[in-house]
N, C-alpha and C positions, 0 to 999 in steps of 0.2 A: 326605557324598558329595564326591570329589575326583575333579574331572577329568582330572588326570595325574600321572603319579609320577617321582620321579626315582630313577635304579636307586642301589644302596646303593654310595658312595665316589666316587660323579658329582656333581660342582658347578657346576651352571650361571654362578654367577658368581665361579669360578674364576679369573676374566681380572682382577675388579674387588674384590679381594676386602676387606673391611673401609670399604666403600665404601658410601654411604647411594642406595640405589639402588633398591628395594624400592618400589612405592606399591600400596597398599590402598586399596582400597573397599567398605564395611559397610553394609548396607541390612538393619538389624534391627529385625525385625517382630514382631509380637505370636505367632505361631506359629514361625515359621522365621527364619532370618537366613543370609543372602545374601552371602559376603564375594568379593573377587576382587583379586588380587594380579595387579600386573605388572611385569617386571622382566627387565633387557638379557640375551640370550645370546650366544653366537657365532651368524652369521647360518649357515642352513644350510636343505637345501630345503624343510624344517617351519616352521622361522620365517624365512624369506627375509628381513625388516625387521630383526631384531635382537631382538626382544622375544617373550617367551613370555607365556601367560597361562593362572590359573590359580583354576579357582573351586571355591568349597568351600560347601558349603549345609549348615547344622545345623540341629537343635530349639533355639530360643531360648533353653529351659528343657529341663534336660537332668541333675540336679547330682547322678545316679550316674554320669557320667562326667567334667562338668567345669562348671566353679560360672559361667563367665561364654562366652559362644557368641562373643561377636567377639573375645575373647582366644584363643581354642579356633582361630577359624578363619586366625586370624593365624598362630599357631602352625605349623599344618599348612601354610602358607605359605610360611612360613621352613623348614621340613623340607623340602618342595619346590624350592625358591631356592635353599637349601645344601648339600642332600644328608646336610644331618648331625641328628643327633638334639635334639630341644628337649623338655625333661621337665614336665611338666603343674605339675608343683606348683615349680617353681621358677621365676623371674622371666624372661621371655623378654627377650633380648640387641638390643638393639635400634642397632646398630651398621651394620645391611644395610639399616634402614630409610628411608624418602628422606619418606613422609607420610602419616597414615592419617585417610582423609573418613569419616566414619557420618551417615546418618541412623534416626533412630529414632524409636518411637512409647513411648518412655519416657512422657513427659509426656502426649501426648493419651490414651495409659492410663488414665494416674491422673485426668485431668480428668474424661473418661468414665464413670468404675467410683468415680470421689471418694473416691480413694486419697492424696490428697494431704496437705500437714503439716497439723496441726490450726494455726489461726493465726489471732489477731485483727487487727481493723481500726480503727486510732485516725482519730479524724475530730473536727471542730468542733461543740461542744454541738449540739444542735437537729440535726442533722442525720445522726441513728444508722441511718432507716431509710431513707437517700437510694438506696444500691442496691437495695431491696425496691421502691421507686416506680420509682427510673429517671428516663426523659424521657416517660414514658409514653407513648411512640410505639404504635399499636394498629393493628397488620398484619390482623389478624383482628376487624375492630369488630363482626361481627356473630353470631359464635361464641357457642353458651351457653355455654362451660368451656373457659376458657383456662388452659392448665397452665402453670405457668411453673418457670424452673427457681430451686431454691435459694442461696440466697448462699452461700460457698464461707469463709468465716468463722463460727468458734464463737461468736465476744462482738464487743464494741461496746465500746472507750475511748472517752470524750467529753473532749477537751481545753476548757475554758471559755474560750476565746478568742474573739474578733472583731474581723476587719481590714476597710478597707474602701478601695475604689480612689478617690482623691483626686483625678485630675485637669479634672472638669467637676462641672457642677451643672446639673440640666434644667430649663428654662423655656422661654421663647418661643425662646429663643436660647443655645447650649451656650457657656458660656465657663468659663473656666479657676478653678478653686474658689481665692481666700485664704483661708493659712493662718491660725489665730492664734496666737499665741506661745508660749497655754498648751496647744497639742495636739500632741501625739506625732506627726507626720509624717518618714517617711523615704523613702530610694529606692530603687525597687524595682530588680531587674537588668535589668528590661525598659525601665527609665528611666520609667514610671508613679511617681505620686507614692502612697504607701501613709499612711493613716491608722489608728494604732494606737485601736482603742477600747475595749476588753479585752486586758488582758494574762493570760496564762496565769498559773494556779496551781498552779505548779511542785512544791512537797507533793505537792497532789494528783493531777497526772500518775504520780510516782512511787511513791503509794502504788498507785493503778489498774495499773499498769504490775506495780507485783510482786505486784498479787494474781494480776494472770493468770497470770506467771509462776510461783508456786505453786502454779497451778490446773494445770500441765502445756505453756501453751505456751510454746512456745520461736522463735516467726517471727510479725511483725506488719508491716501493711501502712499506712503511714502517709501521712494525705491531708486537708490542713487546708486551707478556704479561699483560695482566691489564692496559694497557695503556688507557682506557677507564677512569680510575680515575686516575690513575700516569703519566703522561705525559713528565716528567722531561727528558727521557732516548730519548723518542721519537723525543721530540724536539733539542738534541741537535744533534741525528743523522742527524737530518734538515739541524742545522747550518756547520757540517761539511760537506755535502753533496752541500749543496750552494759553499761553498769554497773552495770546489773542481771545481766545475764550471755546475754540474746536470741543466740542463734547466728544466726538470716538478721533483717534489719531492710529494707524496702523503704520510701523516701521518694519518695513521686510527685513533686515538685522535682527529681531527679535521673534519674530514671528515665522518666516523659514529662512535661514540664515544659510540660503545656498549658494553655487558658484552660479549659478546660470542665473542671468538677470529676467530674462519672457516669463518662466516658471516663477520665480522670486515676484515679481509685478504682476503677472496674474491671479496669484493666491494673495496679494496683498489688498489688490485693487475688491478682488471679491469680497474680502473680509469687509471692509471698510465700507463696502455697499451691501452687506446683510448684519452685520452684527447689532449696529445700531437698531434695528429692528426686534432684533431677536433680543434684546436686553430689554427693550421696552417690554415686550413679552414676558419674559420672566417675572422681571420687577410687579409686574401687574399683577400675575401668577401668584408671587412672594407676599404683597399688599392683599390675598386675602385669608390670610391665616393669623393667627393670634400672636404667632413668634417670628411671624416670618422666616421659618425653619430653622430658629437656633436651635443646635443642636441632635439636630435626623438628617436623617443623608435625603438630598434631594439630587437626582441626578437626571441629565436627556441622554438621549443615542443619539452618536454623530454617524456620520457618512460611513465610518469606517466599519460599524458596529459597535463599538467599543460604548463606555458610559465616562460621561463628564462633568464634572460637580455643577449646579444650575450657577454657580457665579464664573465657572469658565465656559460656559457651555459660549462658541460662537460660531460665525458666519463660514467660518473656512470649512469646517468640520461637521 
């Protein structure tokens, strides 16, 4: 559905022409998707301000007549804006554009319907079923059957490590722990002092790591003790993780770098089972334009409201 036409060899922006002037706004839903363009004309006693505006409402999903609905409605956009013809299957010209917002329910989807990448969660020995426990917070203590929902990871890495925070020791009175000479202490980025007590068994990170990825995964969500200030152990699961060949890797250290480890691995774990998704989406998004948006602001709405550039736009948010 388009709400107004422009007659055939009429260009509204005529005046400005090869000018990024155009802004979009995409509200793509799970059934329909909502887009609306606006964009300067000659003032006149229809648009008195100067600005025309123009909405276009499709099927989300749609792909006998075109494979992507906010590509679809930008399109028809820009035929309205310019007057001139934009061909479905070739890369729309993005030269009249000035910025295009989306929000979508891409991700809460897949979270929903548990469409998301298949993807493990590396963690510290001993603590495989930490998100099956939780904090065990009990909203409902007196319920005979509490349903709860499933972990959103296929397997469990156990890295063999253990760190441990250095700077008190509990008695009657907290004071400051000495070191001894023969212990691995270092500093954390939080300025905590960090006590190495296990070092990882770096083999056997790598042999775990490429079973699963012969097992089929390709996105892991990594979340080691204290890693919030120690990061050392975290990161280098990273690096053998890349070289293995992992396409998404999420490190809770970088990603929310907090003290509580449940909240840390639950926003880690999710990322890592929607972002890979959501980036296919983009990408796909970005693949049909002529620039690929260099140079215009392309941005989604995350959870919070807030807007976030399409190459950070992820799973978490």
């Amino acid at each position: 559905m388009l709400n107004a036409k422009s007659s055939p060899g009429h260009s509204p922006l005529a005046s400005h022409p090869g000018q990024p002037s155009i802004r979009v706004c995409i509200d793509r839903g799970g059934t329909f998707t909502d887009c609306v363009g606006i964009f300067p004309v000659e003032p006149t006693a229809e648009h008195p301000d100067g600005e025309r505006v123009v909405v276009v409402k499709l099927l989300s999903e749609d792909p006998g007549h075109y494979a992507d609905a906010p590509r679809e409605g930008i399109r028809r956009i820009l035929e309205a804006a310019t007057g001139k013809s934009h061909l479905r299957d070739e890369p729309l010209d993005t030269s009249n554009l000035a910025s295009i917002r989306m929000g979508t329910t891409v991700a809460t989807n897949a979270l929903l319907e548990r469409k998301g990448e298949p993807c493990a969660l590396v963690i510290t020995r001993g603590f495989r079923d930490l998100l099956k426990i939780g904090n065990q917070a009990r909203p409902r203590i007196f319920d005979l059957k509490i349903a709860k929902p499933d972990v959103l990871y296929q397997s469990v890495i156990q890295v063999n490590e253990r760190v441990t925070l250095d700077d008190y020791t509990i008695g009657s009175h907290m004071t400051p722990s000495q070191p001894h000479a023969d212990d691995c202490v270092v500093l954390g980025r939080t300025g905590e002092r960090v006590r190495i007590l296990t070092a990882p068994d770096w083999p056997d990170v790598r042999s775990q790591l490429q079973q699963a990825y012969d097992g089929g995964i390709r996105s892991i969500a990594v979340c080691l003790m204290h890693s919030y200030t120690f990061t050392a152990n975290e990161e280098e699961v990273g690096r053998i993780a890349r070289d293995i060949g992992f396409s998404h890797i999420t490190l809770s250290s970088e990603l929310v770098p907090m003290v509580k480890i449940v909240p840390r691995a639950h926003s880690a774990t999710v990322d890592a089972y929607l972002t890979p998704g959501i980036r296919r989406y983009a990408d796909g998004f970005s693949s049909g334009f002529d620039s690929g948006f260099s140079g215009m602001r392309v941005d989604f709405m995350q959870s919070d409201g807030g807007l976030a550039p399409i190459n950070k736009f992820s799973g978490l948010r």
